[in-house]
SEGUTOR-154628 format. One line per field, with one value per residue: y, x, z of N, C-alpha, C in turn. Coordinates in steps of 0.2 Angstrom, whole numbers, plus 2048, in hexadecimal, padded with zeros to 3 digits. Atoms other than C-alpha are relative to their C-alpha. Last residue first. Example, Ala and Ser with C-alpha at 12.3 -4.5 7.8 and 13.67 -1.06 7.14 Angstrom:
REM residues 2
n.Y (7FA/7FA)
n.X (7FC/804)
n.Z (7FF/800)
ca.Y (7FB/7EA)
ca.X (844/83E)
ca.Z (824/827)
c.Y (805/806)
c.X (7FC/804)
c.Z (803/800)
This chain:
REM residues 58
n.Y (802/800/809/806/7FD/800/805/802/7FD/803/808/7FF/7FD/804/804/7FE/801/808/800/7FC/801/807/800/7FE/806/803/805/807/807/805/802/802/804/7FE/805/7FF/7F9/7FD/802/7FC/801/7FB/800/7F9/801/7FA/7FD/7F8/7FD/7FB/802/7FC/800/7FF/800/807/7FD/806)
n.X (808/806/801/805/808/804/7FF/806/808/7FF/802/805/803/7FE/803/808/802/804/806/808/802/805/806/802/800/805/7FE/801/7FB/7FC/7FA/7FB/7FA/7FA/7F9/7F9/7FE/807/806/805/807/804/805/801/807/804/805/7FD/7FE/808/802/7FC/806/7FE/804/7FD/802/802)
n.Z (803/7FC/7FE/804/7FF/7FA/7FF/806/7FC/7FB/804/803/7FB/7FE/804/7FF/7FB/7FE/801/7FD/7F9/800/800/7F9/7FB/801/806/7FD/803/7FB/805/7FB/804/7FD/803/804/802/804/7F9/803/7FB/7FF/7FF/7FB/800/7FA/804/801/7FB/7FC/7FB/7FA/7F8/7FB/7FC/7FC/7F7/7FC)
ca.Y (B85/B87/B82/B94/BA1/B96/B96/BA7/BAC/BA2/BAA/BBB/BB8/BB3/BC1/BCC/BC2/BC1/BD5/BDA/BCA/BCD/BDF/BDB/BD0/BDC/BE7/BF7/C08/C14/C22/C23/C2A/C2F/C30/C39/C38/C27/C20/C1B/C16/C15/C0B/C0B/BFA/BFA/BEA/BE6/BD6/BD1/BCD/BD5/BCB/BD3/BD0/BD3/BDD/BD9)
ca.X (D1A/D27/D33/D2E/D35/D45/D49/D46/D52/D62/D5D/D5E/D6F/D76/D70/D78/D88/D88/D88/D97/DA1/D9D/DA3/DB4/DB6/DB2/DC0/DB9/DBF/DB1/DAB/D99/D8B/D7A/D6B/D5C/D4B/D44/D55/D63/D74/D83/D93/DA4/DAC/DBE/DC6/DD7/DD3/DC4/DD6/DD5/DD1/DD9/DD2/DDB/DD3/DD9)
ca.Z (2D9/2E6/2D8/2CF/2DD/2DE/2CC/2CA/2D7/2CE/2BE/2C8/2D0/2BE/2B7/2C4/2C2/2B1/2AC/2B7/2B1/29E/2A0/2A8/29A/28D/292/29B/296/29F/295/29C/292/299/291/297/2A0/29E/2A3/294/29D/28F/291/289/286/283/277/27E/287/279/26E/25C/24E/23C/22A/21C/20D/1FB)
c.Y (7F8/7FD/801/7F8/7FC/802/7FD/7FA/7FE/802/7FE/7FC/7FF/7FE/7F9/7FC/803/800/7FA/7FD/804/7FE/7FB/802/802/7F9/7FB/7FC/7F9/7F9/7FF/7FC/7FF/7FA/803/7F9/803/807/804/7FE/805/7FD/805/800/807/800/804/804/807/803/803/7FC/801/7FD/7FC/801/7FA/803)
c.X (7FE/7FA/7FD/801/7FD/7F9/7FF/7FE/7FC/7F6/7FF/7FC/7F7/7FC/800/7FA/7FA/7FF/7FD/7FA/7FC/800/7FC/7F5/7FE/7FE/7F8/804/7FE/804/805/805/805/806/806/803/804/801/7FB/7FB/7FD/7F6/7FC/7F8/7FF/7F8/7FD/7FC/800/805/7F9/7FD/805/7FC/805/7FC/806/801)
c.Z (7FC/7FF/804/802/7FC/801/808/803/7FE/805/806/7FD/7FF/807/804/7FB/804/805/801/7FF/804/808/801/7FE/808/805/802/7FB/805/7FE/806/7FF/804/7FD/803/800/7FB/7FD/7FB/806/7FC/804/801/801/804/7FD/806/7FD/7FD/806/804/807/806/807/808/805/806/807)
């Protein structure tokens, strides 16, 4: 019989990899899942917001 474990997202490391036209590049950078989700909302976040301007003009 199996058991089944859930591990907090503080302790879970994120290692990210940049793919450009030319190569791939890997970059072994212990993040926690929380620091990645704040990077990746605030430039989304910024970007929605922009959007939203450029089409109530119209």
């Amino acid at each position: 019989m199996g058991a089944f474990v859930q591990q907090s997202l503080d302790d879970v490391d994120v290692h990210l990899v940049a793919v450009s036209a030319n190569c791939t590049v890997a970059v072994d950078i212990p993040m926690t899942v929380d620091e990645v989700i704040h990077i990746a909302v605030i430039p989304l976040a910024i970007q929605n917001h922009i959007l939203k301007i450029e089409f109530s003009r119209f």
